[in-house]
C-alpha positions in Angstrom: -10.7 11.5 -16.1 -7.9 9.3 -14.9 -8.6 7.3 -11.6 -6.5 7.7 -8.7 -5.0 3.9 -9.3 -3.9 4.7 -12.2 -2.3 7.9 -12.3 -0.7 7.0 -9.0 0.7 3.6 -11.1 1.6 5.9 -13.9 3.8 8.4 -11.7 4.9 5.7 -9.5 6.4 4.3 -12.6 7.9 7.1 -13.7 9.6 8.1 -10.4 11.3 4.5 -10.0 12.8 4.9 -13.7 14.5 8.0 -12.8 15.1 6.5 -9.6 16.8 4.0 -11.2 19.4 6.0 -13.1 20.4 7.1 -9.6 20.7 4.8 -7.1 23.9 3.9 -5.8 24.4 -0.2 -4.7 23.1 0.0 -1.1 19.9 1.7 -2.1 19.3 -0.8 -5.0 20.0 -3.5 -2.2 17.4 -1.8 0.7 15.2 -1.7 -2.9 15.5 -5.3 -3.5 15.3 -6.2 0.1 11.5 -4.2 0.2 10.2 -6.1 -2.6 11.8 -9.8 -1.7 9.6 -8.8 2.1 6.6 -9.5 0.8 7.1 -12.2 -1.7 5.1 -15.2 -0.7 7.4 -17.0 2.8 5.6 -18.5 6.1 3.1 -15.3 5.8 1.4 -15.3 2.6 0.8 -12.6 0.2 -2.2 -11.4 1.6 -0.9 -10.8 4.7 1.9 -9.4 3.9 0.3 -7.0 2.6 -2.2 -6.4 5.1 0.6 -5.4 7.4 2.3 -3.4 4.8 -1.2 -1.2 4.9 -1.4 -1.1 8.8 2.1 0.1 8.9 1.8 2.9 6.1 -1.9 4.0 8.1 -0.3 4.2 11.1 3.0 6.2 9.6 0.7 8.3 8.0 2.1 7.5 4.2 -0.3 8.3 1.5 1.8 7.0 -1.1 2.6 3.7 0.9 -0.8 3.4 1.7 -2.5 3.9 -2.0 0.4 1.5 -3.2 -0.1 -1.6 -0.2 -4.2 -0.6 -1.0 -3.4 -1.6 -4.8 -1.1 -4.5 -3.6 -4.0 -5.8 -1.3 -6.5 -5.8 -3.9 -4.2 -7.8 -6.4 -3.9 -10.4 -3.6 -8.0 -10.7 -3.2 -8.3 -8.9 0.2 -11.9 -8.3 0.8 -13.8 -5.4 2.0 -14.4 -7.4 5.2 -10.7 -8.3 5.7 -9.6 -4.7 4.9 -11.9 -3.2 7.4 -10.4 -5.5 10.4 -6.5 -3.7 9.0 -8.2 -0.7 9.5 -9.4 -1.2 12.8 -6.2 -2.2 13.8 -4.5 0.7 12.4 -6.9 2.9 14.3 -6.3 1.7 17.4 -2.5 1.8 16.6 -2.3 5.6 15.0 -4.8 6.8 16.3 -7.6 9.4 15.3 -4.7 11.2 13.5 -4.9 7.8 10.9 -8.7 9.0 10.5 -7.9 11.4 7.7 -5.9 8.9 5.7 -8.7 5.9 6.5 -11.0 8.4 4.7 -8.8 8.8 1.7 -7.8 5.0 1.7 -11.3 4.0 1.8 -12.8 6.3 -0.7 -10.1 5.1 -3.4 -10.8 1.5 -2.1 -14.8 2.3 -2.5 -14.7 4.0 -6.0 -11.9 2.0 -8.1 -11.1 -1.6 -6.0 -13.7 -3.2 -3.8 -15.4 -6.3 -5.2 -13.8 -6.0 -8.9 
């Protein structure tokens, strides 16, 4: 069976080449503007995209926060680190954010943490 990184890199993949073929010049600018936010600048990587995570709890975006999950790991967040977003995204969303925490954590459990 596929893990959840994976098949969420696979589709995510897939959706941006169709994407692609269909974006006028203003979204292929607010596209380039998204990833040049969290190239490396006075916050590094890392951080970056610890906030990225905090923002997409609190918003409530699965998607956003499976992709800044996958994101953090690539740039060696820790379990520790990622536990401190967490608790700040908490206090932020609320216990509405508990549901996602749960799904966040169990994909950050079973397929990133320490590898």
């Amino acid at each position: 069976m596929t893990g959840k990184v994976e098949q969420f890199t696979e589709e995510r993949k897939a959706y941006n080449e169709i994407l692609a073929r269909y974006a006028n010049s203003s979204q292929k600018r607010f596209y380039g503007l998204d990833a040049s936010t969290y190239e490396e600048g006075a916050l590094d990587k890392k951080t970056k995209e610890l906030l990225g995570f905090v923002a997409s709890l609190v918003l409530r975006c699965d998607d956003c926060i499976l992709y800044h999950l996958i994101e953090c790991h690539k740039a060696k967040v820790d379990s520790k680190e990622l536990a401190e977003a967490v608790s700040i995204g908490l206090l932020v969303g609320g216990s509405i954010t508990i549901p996602h925490v749960r799904r966040a954590m169990k994909v950050w459990d079973e397929e990133l943490a320490d590898s």
